[in-house]
N, C-alpha and C positions, 0 to 999 in steps of 0.2 A: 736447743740446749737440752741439754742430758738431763733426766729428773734424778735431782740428789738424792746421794742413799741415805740420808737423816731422816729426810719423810717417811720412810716405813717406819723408824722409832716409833713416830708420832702418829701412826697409822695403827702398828698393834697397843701403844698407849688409849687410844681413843677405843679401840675395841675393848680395851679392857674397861673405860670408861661407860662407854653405852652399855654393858653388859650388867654396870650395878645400878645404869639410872633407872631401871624398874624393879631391883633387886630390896631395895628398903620397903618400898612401899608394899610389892607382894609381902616382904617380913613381916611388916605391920599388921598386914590381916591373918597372915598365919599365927600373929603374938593375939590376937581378940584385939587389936588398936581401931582407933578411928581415922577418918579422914582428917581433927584435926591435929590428931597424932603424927600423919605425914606433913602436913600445912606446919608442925614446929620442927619439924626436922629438916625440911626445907625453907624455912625464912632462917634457920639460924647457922645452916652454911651457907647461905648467903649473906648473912652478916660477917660469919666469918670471911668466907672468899673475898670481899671487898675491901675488908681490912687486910687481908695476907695478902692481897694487890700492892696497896701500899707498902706494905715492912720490905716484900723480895723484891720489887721495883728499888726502893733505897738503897736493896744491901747490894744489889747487881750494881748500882752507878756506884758506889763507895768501895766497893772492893775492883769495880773496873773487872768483872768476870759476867760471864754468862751461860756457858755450860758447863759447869758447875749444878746448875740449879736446876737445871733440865734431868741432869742425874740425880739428886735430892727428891725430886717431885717423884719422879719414877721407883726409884725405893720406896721413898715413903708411901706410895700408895701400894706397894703392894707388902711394907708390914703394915696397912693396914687392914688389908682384906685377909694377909692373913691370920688373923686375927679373929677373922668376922665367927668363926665356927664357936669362938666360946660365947658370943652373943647370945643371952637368952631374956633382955627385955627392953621396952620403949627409950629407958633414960641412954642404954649401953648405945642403941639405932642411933640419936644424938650424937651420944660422941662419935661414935664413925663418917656420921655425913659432916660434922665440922671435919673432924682432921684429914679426910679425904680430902673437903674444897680445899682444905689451909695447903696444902703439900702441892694441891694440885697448881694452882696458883703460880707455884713456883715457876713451871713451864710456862705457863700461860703469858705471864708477865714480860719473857725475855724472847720469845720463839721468834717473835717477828723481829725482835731486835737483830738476833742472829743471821736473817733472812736479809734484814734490809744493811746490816754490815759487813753480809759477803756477797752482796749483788750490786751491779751498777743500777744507778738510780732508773735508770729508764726500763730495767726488765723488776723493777717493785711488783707494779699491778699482776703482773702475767702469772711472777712466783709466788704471789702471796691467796691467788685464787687458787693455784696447784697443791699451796700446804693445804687451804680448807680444802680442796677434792679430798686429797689424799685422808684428811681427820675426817670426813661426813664421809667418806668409804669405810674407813674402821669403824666409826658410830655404828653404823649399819650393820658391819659385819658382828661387832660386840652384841646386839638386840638379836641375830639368828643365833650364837651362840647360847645366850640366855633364853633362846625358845627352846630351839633342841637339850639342851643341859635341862631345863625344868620339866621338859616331858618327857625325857625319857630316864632320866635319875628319880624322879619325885614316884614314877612308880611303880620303881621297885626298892627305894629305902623313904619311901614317905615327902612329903613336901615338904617337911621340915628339912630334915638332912639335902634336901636338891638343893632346895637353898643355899644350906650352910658351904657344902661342896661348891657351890657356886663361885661362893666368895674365893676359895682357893686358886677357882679358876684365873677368877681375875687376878689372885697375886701371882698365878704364875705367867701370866700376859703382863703384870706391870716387869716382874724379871726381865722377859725375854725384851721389855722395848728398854730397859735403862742399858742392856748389853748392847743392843742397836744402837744407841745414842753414844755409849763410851767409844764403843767401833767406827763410829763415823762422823760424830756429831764435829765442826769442826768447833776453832776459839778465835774468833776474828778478833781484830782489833777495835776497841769499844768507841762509837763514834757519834753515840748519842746518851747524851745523860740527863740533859734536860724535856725529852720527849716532845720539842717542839720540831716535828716533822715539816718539812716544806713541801706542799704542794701534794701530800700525798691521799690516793683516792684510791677507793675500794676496788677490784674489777668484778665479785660474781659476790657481796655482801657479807657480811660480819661471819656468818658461819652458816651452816649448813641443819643446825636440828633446831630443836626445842627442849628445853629441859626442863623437869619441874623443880629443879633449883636453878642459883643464878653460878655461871663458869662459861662464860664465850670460851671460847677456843684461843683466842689472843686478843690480849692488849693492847691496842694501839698508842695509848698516853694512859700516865697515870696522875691521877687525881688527888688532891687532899679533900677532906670534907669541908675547909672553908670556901675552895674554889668551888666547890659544888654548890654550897648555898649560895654565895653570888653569881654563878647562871642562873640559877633558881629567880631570884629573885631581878635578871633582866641588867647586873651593873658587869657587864661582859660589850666586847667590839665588835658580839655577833648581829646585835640588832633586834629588832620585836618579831621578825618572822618567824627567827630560829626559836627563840626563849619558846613562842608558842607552840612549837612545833615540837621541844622539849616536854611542857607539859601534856600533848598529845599523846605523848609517845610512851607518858607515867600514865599515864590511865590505860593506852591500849594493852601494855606489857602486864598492869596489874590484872586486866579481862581476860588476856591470855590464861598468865596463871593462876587464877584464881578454877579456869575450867582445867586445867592439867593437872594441877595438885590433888582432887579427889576422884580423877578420871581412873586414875588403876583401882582404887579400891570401889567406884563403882562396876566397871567392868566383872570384877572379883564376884563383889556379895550382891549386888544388885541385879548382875545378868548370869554369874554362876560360873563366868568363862574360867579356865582352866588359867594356870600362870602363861604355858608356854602360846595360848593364844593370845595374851594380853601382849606379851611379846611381839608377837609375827605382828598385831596392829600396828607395832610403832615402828616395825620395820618398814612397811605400809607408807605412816607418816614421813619415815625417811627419807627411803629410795624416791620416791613420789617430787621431796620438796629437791634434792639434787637433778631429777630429770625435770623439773618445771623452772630452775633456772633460762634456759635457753626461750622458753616462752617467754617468761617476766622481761628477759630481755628485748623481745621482739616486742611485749605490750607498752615497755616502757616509751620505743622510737615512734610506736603508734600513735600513740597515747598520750604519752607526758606521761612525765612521774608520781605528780598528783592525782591526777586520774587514774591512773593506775592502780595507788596507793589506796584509794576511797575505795574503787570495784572490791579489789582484795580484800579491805575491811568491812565492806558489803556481804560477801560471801562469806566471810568467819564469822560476824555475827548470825548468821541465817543459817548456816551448821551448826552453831550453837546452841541455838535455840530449836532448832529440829531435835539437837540430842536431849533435848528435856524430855522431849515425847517420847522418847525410845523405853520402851517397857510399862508404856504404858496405853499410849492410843498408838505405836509406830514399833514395828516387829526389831528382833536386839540383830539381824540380818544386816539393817541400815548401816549399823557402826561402821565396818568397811570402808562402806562411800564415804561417808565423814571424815572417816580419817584418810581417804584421799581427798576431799575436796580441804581440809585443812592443811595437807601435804602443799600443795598445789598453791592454796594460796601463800602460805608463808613466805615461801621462795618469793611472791610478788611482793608481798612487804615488806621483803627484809631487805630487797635490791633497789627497793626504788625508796626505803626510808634511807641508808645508808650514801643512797646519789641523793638526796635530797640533801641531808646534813652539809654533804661535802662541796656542794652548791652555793648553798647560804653564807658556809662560813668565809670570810674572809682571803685572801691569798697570806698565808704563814701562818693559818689558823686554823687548819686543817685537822692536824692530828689532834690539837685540844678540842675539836668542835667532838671529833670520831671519841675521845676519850669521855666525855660530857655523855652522850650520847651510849656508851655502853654503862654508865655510873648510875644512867637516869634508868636506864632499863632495868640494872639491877635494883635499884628501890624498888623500883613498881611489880617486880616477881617479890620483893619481901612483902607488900602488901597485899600482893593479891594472893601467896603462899598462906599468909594468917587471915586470911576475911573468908578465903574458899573452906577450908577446913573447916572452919566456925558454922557459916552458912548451909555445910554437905551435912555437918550434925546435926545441926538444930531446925534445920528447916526444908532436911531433904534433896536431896540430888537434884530433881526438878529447880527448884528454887536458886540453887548456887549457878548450874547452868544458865540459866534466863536473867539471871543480874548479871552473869560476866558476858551472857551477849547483848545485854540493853548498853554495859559501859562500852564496849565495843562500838556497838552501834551511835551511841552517845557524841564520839568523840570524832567520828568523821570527820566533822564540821573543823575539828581544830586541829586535825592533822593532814586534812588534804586543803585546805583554805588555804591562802596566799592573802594580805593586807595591799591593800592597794598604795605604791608609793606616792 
């Protein structure tokens, strides 16, 4: 099957994406901010993002449209970067990374809709692994863009202005993808409004990066906050494996980000790295976690899923903890590897958490288990967005790194563990 022309949209949308997710936080060191200056500007698009899930999920099924929204998203993000050049403090960063998630959302929430109501049921898996190729190539591409844009604009009009130019950049990548999208995007006929998905399974995992907010890439189901508290609380058809498996999954995402929230601004002031190297790292992370797909898949038929899933959380917390030493008993050289060995592992836990989910749950429970499951994740980046910041100020880089790799490490037991029937 011919790869549809709408994925490019979605390809230069995500390039423009990855190109501002390190673009705030470098701002914040250039304004004199702290780490827990990024840690609020990241848990509070993720609060936003998760509520703009729900409002454009409702207003897609009530209006019976879909792209629509996909163009809304994509305008809207690029009036907001552009924009971003009259930014000149902390509170103004806030509001761009809310109304950035809130816009972005828009896309998010419908893309696979669109995907899975112009494809026959049986080629789902195959095309919804090709949109995330296609969005974690653009990811990709947006982070070299924002290496090369900050190293070689910042000096010759200052680091300030690289920036700010920066931001235009990305409104003019969100242009160029809402014109892709008008150009080819189609408008199927709408055949899901209750997001209960039958039978459907992930084929290469939820997405393809990390971010130090919360914005998958797509929606699979969308969620109210009381369904969420009763997963929470285990009165759901999934059973005790899963609900546990759910709260594994809020503690390993809060350990994540609790270490990625203060990572750029240590990078910055703590090892003195340049923007555009802080960049080329996450390109590093990137490219690393899309070519370590085809392993995780190999680990998982070896292995099991569970197994799998431990080793990789094994190895994250032990990069994490390595990165406490770094600058101080361990040369700032090492970063690199870390940030492939966390490349590397992600990809294993993000494919063998996501076959795990989709396992457990039920047969016609599928999309809600996957929707649960991205809702739960984004809590646990709003807590560990406000606990890393706090902890990177008050108690030191060392200190915030070594509690999100103790929670890490902590919670193996309850994410790779199985209850015996």
């Amino acid at each position: 099957m011919r790869t549809r022309k709408w994925y490019w949209a979605f390809l230069v949308a995500n390039a423009a994406s990855g190109a501002t997710s390190l673009l705030l936080p470098l701002y914040v060191h250039f304004l004199g901010g702290s780490a827990r200056d990024v840690g609020a500007i990241a848990s509070v698009a993720s609060l936003i993002g998760v509520g703009a899930s729900l409002l454009w999920g409702r207003l897609s099924d009530k209006t019976r449209r879909r792209r629509v929204f996909v163009l809304v998203s994509f305008a809207g993000l690029a009036l907001v970067y552009g924009l971003f050049p009259l930014v000149r403090g902390i509170p103004q960063l806030v509001l761009v990374g809310a109304a950035a998630s809130f816009v972005w959302m828009a896309s998010a929430t419908v893309s696979v809709l669109i995907l899975m109501e112009s494809t026959p049921e049986a080629d789902w898996e195959r095309e919804i692994g090709r949109l995330n190729a296609y969005s974690g190539f653009g990811w990709a591409l947006g982070l070299a863009l924002g290496a090369g844009w900050t190293s070689a604009i910042a000096g010759l009009v200052g680091e300030g202005w690289g920036l700010r130019s920066l931001g235009l950049v990305v409104a003019v990548l969100a242009v160029g993808a809402a014109v892709l999208a008008w150009a080819s995007l189609p408008e199927p006929p709408v055949r899901f409004t209750k997001r209960s998905f039958r039978g459907l399974a992930v084929a290469v995992g939820n997405f393809l990066y990390e971010r130090f907010r919360y914005g998958p890439a797509h929606l699979y189901y969308l969620l109210s906050p009381v369904q969420l508290l009763r997963f929470l609380q285990g009165h759901t058809v999934f059973g005790p494996d899963l609900v546990l498996f759910y709260y594994g999954i809020l503690l390993v995402t809060a350990g994540f980000t609790l270490i990625f929230v203060p990572l750029p601004i240590f990078l910055r002031q703590e090892l003195g790295w340049p923007g555009g190297a802080v960049f080329a790292a996450y390109i590093v992370h990137s490219l690393t976690s899309v070519v370590a797909y085809r392993w995780a898949r190999q680990g998982i038929m070896r292995w099991g899923h569970r197994p799998t899933l431990g080793l990789a959380l094994l190895a994250r917390s032990g990069a994490f903890a390595t990165l406490a030493l770094v600058g101080r008993l361990l040369p700032g050289w090492m970063v690199p590897a870390l940030f492939v060995v966390t490349g590397v592992t992600w990809a294993f836990f993000q494919l063998a958490a996501t076959a795990i989910v989709s396992r457990l749950a039920p047969e016609g429970f599928k999309g809600q288990a996957l929707g649960a499951y991205n809702a739960i994740a984004g809590l646990g980046n709003v807590l560990g967005a406000v606990v890393g910041g706090f902890l990177f100020d008050f108690l030191g880089f060392s200190a915030a790194f070594l509690v999100g790799a103790s929670v890490v490490f902590l919670t193996i037991p309850c994410s790779s563990w199985r209850r015996g029937r």
